[in-house]
N, C-alpha and C positions, 0 to 999 in steps of 0.2 A: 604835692611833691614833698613839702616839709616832713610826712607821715613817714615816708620811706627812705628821706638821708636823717631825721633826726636820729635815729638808732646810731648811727655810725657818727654823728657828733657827740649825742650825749654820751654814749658806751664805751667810749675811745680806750677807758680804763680797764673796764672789765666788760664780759661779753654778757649779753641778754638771753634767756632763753629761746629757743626755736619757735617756741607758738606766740611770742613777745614779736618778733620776725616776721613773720607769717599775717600775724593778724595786721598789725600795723602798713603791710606791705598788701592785701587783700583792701582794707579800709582805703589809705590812700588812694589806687586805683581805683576805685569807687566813687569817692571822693572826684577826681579828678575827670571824670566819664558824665557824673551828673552834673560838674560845672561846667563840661562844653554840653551838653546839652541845652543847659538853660542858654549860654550864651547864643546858640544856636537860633533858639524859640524868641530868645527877645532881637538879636539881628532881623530874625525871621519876620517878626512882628510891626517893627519899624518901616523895613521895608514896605509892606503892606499897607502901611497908614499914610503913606506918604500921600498929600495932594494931587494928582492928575493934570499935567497943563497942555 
């Protein structure tokens, strides 16, 4: 999330170019998809390991 509002903290003064924008806004969501995943996979994993009673 930080990828996609630091533009609009750090830039407050002046603006960023378009693909400064863009990229950082593609990354982040990226970013952000691959850590629910992993969260996902290791929830996932826990689950599974658990003991049997």
């Amino acid at each position: 999330m930080w990828l996609i509002v630091a533009l609009r903290v750090v830039t407050a003064t002046h603006g960023a170019p378009a693909g400064i924008v863009w990229n950082n806004c593609v990354t982040g969501a990226v970013t952000l998809l691959l850590g629910l995943a992993a969260m996902e996979l290791t929830v996932g994993v826990s689950r599974t390991r658990r003991p049997h009673r």
